[in-house]
N, CA, C and O atoms as CSV, one atom per row, in Angstrom:
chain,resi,resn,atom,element,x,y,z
A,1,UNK,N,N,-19.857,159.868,101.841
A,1,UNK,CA,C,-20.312,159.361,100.572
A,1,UNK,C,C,-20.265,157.841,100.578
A,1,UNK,O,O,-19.271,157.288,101.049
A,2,UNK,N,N,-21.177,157.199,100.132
A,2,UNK,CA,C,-21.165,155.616,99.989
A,2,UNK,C,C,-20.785,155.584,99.001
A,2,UNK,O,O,-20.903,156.416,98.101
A,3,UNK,N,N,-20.139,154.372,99.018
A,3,UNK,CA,C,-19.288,153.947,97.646
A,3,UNK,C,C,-20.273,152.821,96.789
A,3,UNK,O,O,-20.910,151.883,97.270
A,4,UNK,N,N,-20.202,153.115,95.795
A,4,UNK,CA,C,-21.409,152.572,94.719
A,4,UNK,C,C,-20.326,150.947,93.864
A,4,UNK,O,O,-19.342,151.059,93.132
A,5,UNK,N,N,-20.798,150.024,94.191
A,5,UNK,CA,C,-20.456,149.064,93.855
A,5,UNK,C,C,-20.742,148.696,92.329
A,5,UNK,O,O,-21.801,148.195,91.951
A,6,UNK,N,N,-19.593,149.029,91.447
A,6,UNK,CA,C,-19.627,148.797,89.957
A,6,UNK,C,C,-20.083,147.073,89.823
A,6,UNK,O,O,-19.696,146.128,90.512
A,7,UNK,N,N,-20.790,147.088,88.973
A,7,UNK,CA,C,-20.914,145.600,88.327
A,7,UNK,C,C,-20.338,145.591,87.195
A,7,UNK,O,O,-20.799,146.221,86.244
A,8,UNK,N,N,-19.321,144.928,87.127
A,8,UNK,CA,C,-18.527,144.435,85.619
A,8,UNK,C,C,-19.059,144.068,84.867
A,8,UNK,O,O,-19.853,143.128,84.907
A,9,UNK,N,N,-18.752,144.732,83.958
A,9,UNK,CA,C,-19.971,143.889,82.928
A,9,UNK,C,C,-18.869,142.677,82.322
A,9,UNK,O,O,-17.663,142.875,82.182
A,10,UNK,N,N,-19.592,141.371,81.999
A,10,UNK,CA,C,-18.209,140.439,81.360
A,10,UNK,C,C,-18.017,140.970,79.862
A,10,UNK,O,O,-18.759,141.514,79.044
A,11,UNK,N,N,-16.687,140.565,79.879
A,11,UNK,CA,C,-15.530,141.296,79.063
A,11,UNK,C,C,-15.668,140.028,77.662
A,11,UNK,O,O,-15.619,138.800,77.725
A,12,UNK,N,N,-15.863,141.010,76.390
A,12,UNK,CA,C,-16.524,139.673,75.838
A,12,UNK,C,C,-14.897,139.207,75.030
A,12,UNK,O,O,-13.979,140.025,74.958
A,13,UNK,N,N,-14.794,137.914,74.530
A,13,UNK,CA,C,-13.651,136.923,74.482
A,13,UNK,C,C,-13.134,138.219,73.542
A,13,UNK,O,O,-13.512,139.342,73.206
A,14,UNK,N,N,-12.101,137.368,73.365
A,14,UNK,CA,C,-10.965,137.660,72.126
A,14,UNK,C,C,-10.884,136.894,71.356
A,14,UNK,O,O,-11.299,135.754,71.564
A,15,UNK,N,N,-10.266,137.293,70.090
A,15,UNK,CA,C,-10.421,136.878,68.719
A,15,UNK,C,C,-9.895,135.304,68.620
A,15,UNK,O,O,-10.378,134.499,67.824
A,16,UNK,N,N,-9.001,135.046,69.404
A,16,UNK,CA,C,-8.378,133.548,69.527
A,16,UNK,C,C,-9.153,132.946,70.588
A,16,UNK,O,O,-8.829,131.785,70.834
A,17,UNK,N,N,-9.892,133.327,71.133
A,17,UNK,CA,C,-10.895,132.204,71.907
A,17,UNK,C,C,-11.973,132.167,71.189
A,17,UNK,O,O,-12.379,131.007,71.106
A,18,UNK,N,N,-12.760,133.075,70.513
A,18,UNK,CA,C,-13.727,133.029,69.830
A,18,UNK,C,C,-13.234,132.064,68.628
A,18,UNK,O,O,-14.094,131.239,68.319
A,19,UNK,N,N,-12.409,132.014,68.116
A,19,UNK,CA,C,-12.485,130.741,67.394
A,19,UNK,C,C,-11.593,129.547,67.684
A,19,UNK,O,O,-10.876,128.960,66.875
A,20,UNK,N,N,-11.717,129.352,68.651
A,20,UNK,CA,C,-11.707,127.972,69.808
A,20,UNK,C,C,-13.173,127.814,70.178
A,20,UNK,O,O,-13.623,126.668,70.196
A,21,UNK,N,N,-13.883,128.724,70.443
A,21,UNK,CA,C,-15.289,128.329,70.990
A,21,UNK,C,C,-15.565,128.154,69.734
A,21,UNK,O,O,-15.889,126.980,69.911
A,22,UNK,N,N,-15.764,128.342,68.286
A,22,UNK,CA,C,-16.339,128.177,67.187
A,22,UNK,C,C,-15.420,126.753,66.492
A,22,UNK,O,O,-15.919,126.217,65.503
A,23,UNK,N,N,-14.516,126.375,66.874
A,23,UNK,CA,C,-13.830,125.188,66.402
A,23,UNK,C,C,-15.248,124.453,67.606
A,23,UNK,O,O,-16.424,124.168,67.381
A,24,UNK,N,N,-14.799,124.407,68.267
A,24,UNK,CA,C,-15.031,123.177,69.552
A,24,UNK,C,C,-16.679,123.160,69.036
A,24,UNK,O,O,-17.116,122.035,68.792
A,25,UNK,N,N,-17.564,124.242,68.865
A,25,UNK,CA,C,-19.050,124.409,68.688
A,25,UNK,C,C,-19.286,123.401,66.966
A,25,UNK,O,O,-20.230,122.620,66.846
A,26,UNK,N,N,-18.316,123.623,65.881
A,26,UNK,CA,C,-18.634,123.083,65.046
A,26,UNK,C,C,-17.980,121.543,65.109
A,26,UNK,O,O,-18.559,120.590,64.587
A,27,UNK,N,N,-16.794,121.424,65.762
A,27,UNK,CA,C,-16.385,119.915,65.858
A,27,UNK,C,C,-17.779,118.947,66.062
A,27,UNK,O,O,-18.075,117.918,65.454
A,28,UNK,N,N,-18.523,119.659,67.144
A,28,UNK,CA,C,-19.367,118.881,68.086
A,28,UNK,C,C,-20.114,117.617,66.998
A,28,UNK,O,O,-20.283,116.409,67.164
A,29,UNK,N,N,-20.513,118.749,65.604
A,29,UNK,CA,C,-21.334,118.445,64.371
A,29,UNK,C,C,-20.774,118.347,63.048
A,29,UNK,O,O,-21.448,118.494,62.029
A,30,UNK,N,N,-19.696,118.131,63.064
A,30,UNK,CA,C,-18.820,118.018,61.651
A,30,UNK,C,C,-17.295,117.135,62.398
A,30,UNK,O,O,-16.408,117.592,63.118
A,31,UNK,N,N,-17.534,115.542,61.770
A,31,UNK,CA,C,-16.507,114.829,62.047
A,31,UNK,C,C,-15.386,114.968,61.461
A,31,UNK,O,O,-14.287,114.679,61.933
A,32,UNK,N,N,-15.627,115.436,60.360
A,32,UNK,CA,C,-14.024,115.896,59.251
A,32,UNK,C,C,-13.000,117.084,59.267
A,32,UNK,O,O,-11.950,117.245,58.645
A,33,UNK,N,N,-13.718,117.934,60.271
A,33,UNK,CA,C,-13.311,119.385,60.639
A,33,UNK,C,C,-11.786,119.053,60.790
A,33,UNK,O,O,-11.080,119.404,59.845
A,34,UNK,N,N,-11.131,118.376,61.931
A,34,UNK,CA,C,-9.943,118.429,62.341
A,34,UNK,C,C,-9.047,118.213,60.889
A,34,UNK,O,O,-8.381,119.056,60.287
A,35,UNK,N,N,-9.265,116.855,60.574
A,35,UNK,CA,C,-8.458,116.243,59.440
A,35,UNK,C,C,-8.082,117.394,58.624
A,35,UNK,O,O,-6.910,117.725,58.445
A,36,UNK,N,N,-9.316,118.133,58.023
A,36,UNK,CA,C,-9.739,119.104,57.089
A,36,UNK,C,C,-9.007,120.241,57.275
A,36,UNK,O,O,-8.379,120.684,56.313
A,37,UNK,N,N,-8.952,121.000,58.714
A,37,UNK,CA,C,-7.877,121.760,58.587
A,37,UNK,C,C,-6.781,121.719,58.625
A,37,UNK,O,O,-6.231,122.804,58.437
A,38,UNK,N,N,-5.975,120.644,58.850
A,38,UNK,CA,C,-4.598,120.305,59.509
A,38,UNK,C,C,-4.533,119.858,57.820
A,38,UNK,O,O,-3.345,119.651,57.574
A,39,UNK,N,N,-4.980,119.740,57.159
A,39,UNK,CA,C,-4.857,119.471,55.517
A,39,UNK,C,C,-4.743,120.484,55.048
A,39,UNK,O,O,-4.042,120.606,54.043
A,40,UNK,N,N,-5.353,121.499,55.581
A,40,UNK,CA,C,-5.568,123.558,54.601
A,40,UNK,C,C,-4.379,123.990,55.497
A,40,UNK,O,O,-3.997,125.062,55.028
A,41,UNK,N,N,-3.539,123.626,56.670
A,41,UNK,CA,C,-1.934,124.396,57.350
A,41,UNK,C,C,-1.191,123.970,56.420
A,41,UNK,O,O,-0.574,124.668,55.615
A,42,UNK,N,N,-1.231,121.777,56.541
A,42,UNK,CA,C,-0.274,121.500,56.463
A,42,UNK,C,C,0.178,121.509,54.544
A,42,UNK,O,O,1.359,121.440,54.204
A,43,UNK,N,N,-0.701,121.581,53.742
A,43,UNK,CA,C,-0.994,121.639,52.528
A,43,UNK,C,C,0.331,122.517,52.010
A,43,UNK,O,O,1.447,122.113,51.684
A,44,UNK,N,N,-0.247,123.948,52.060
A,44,UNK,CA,C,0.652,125.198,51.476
A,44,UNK,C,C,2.160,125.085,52.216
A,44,UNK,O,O,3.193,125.310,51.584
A,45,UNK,N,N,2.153,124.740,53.504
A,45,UNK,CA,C,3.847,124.785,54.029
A,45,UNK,C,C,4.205,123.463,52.838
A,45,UNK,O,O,5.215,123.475,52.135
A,46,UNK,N,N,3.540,122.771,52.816
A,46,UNK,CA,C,4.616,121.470,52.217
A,46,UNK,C,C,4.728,121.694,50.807
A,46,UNK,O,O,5.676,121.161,50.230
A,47,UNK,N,N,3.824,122.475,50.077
A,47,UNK,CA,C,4.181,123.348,48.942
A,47,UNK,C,C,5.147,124.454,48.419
A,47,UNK,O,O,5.771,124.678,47.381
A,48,UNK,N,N,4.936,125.147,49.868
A,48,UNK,CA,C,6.106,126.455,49.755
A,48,UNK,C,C,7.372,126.211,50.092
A,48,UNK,O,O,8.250,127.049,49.888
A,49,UNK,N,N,7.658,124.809,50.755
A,49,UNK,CA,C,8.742,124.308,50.767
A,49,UNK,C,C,9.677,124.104,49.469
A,49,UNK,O,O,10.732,124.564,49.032
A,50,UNK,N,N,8.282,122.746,48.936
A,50,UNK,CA,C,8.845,122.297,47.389
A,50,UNK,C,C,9.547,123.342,46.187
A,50,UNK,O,O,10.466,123.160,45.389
A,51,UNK,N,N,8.257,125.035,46.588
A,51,UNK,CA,C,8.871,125.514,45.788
A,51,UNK,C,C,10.268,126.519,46.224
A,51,UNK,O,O,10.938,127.016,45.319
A,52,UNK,N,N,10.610,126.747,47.626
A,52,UNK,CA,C,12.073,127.180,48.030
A,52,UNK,C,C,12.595,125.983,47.436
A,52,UNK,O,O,13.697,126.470,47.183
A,53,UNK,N,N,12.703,124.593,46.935
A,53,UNK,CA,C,13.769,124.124,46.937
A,53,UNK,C,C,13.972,124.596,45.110
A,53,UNK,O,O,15.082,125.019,44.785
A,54,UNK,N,N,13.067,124.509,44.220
A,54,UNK,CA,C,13.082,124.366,42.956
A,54,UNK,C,C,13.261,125.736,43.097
A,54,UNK,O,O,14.469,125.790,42.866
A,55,UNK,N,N,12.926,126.867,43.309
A,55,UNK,CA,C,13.220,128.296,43.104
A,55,UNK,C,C,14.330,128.903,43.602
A,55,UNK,O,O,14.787,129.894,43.032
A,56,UNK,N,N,14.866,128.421,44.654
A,56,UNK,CA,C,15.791,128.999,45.492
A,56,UNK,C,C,16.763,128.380,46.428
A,56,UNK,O,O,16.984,128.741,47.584
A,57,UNK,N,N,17.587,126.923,45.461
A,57,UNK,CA,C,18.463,126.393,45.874
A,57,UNK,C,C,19.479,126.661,46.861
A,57,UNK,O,O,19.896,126.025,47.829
A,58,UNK,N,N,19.847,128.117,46.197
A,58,UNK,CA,C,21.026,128.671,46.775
A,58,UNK,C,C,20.899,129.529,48.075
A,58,UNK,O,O,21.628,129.745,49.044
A,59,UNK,N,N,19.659,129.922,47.673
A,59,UNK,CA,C,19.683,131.660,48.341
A,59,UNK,C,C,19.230,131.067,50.260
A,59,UNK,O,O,18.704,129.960,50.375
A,60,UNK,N,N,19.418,131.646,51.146
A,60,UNK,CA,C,19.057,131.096,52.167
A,60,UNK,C,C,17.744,132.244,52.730
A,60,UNK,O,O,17.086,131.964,53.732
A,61,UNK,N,N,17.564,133.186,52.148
A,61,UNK,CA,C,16.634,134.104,52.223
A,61,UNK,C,C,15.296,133.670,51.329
A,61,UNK,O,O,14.136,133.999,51.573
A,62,UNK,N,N,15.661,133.030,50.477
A,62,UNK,CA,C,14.583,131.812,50.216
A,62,UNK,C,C,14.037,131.226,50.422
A,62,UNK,O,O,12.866,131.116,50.058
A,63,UNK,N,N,14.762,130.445,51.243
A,63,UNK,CA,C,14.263,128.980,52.252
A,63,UNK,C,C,13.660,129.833,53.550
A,63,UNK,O,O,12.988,129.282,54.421
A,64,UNK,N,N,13.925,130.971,53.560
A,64,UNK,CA,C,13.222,131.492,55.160
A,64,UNK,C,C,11.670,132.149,54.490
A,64,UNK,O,O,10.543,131.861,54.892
A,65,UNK,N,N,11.972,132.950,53.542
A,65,UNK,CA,C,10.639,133.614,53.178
A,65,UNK,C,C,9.589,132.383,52.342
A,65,UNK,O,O,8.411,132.735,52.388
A,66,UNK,N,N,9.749,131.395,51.800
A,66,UNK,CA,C,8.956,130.558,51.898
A,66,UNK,C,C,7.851,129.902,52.249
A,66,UNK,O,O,6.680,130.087,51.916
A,67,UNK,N,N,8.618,128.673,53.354
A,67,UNK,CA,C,7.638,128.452,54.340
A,67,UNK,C,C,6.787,129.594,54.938
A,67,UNK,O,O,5.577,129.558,54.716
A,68,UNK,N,N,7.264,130.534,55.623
A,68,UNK,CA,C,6.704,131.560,56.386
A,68,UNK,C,C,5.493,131.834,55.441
A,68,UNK,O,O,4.385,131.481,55.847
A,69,UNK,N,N,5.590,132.384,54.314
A,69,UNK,CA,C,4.263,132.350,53.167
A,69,UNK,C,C,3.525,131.816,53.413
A,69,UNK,O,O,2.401,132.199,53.737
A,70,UNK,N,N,4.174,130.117,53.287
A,70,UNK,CA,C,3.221,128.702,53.292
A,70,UNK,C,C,2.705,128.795,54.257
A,70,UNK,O,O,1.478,128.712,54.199
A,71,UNK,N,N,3.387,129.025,55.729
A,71,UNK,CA,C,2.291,128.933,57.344
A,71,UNK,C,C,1.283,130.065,57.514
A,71,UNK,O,O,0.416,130.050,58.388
A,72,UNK,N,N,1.438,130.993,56.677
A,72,UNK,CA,C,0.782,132.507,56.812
A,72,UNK,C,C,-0.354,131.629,55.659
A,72,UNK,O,O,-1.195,131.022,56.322
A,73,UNK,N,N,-0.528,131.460,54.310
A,73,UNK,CA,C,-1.272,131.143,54.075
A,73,UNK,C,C,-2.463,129.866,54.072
A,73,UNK,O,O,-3.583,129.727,53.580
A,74,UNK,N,N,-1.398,128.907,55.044
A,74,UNK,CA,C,-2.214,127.723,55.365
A,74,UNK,C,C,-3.130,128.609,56.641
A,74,UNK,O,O,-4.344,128.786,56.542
A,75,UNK,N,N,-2.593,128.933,57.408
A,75,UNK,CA,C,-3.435,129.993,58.341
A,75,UNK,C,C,-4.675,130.433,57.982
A,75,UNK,O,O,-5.660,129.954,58.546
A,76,UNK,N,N,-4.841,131.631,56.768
A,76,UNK,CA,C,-5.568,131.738,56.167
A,76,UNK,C,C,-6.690,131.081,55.647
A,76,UNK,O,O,-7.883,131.376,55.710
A,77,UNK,N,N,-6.052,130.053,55.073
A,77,UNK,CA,C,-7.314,128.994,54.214
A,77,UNK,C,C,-8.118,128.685,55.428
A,77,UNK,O,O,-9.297,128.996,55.602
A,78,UNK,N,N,-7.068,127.808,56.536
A,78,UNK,CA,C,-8.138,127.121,57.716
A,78,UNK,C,C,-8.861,127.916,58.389
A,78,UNK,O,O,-9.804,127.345,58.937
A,79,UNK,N,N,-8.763,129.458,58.637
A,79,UNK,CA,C,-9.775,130.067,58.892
A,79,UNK,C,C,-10.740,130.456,58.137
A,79,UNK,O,O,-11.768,130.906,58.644
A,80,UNK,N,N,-10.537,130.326,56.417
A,80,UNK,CA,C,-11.737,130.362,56.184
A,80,UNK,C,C,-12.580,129.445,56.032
A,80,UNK,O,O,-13.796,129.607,55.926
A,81,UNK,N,N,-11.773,128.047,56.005
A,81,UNK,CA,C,-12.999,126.929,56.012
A,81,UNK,C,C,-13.243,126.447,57.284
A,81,UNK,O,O,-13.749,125.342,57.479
A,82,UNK,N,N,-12.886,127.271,58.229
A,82,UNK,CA,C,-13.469,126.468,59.273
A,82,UNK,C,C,-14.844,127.967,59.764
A,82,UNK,O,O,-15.751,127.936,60.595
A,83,UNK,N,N,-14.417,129.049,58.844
A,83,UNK,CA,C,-15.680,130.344,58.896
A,83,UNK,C,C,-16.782,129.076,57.918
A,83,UNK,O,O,-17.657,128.459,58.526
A,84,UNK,N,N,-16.588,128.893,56.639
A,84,UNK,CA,C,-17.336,128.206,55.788
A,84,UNK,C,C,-18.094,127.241,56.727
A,84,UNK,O,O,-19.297,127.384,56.946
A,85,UNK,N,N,-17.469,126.407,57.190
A,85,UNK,CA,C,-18.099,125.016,58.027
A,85,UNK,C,C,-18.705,125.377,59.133
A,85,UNK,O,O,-19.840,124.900,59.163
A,86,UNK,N,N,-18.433,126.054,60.121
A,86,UNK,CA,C,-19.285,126.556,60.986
A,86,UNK,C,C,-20.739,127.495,60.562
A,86,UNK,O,O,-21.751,127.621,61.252
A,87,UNK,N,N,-20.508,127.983,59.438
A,87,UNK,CA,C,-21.893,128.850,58.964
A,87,UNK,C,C,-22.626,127.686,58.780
A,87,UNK,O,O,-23.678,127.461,59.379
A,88,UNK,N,N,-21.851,126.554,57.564
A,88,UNK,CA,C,-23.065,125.633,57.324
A,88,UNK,C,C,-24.005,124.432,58.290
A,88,UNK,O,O,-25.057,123.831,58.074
A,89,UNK,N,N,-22.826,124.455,59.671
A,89,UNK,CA,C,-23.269,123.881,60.564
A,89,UNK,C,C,-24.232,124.547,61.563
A,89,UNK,O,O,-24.744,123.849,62.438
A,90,UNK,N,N,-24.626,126.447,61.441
A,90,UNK,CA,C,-25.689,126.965,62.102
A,90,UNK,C,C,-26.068,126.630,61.409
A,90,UNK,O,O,-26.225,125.417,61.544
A,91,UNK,N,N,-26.562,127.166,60.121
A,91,UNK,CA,C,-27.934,126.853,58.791
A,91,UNK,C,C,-28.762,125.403,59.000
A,91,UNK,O,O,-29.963,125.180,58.851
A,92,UNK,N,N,-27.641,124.475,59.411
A,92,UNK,CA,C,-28.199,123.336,59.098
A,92,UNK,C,C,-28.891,123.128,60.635
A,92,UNK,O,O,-29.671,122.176,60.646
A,93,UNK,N,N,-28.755,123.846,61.958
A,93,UNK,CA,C,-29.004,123.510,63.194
A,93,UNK,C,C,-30.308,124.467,63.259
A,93,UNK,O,O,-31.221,124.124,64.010
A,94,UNK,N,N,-30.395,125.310,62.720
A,94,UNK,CA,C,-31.668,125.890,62.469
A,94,UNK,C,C,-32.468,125.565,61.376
A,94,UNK,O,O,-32.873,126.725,61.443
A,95,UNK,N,N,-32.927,125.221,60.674
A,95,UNK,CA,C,-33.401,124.222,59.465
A,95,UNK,C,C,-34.662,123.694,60.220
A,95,UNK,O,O,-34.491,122.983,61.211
A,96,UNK,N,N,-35.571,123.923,59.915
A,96,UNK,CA,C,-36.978,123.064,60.280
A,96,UNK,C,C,-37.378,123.358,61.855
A,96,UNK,O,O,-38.099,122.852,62.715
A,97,UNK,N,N,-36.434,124.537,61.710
A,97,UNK,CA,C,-37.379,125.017,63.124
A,97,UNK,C,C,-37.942,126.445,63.133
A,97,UNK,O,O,-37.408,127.262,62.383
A,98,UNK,N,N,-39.174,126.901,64.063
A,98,UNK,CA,C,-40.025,128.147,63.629
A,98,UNK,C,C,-38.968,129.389,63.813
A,98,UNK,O,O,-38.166,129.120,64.707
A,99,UNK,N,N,-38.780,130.458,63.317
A,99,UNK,CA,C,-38.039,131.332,63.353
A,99,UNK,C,C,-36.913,131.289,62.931
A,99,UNK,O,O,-36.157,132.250,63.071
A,100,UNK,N,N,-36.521,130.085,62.277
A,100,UNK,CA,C,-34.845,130.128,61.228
A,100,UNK,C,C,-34.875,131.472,60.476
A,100,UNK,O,O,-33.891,132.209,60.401
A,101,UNK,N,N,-35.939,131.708,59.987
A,101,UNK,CA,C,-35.558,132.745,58.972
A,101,UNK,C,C,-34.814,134.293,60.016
A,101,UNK,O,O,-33.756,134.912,59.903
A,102,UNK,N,N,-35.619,134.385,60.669
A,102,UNK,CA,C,-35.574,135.489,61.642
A,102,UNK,C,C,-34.289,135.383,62.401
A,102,UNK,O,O,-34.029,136.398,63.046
A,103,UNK,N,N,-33.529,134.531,62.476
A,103,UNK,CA,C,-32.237,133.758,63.099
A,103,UNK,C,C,-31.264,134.459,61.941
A,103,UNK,O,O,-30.388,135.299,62.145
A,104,UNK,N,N,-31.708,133.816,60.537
A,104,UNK,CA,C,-30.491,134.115,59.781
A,104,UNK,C,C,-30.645,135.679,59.659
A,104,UNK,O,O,-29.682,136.372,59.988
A,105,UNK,N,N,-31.531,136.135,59.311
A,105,UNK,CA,C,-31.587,137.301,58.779
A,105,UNK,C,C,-30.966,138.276,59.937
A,105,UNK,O,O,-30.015,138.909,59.477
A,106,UNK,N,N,-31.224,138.566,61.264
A,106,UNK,CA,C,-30.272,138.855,62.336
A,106,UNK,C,C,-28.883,138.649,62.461
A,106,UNK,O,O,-28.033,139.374,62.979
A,107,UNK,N,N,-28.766,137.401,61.835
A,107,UNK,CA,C,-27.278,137.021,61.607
A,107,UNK,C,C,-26.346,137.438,60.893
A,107,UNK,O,O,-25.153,137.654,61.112
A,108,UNK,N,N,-27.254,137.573,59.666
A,108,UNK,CA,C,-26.796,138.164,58.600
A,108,UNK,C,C,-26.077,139.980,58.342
A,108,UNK,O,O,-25.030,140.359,57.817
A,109,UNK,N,N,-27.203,140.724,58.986
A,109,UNK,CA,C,-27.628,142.183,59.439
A,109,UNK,C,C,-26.440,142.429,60.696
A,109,UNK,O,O,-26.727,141.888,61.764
A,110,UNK,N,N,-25.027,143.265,60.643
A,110,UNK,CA,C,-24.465,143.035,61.254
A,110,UNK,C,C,-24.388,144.858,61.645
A,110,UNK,O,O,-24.306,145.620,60.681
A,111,UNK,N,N,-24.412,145.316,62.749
A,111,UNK,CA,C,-24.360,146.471,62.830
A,111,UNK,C,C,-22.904,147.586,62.494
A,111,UNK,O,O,-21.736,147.309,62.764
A,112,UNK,N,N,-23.407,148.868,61.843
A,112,UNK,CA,C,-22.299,149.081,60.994
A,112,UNK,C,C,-21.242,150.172,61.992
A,112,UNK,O,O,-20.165,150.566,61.544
């Protein structure tokens, strides 16, 4: 029997490189991106701090569940504005060229 030489098919990224390739793809075209998210992390930790100190002087189960909130939800925000900013940076890269519509609408149409 000859042995039949598989072709791999490539293995498509993972969820933390895919948005490294979608940071790095929208940096290219949006100068404020970085600032912008390191403002949506660092924002809520320095909030959820303020409020472990005013809510929970004493308790030390306070001061731990807190922050953790704050980094879980600064997390959050920056992925969605950096989902927000990257959409508006395709829209705007397809814009005035033949077949945008046919671009978004594919884009849009996500299989179920």
């Amino acid at each position: 029997m000859a042995k039949e030489t598989k072709q791999k098919t490539p293995k498509p990224p993972g969820r933390i490189k895919q948005m490294v390739q979608i940071y790095h793809n929208t940096k290219r075209y949006d100068r404020n991106l970085t600032p912008l998210l390191v403002l949506c992390v660092l924002g809520p930790i320095v909030l959820s701090v303020v409020a472990a100190y005013i809510f929970n002087r004493d308790s030390i189960f306070g001061w731990i569940v807190w922050p953790i909130t704050g980094i879980l939800v600064g997390v959050l925000i920056a992925m969605i504005v950096l989902g927000r900013r990257a959409e508006s940076v395709a829209y705007a890269q397809h814009e005035g060229q033949p077949g945008a519509v046919g671009a978004v609408i594919n884009g849009a149409l996500r299989p179920s």
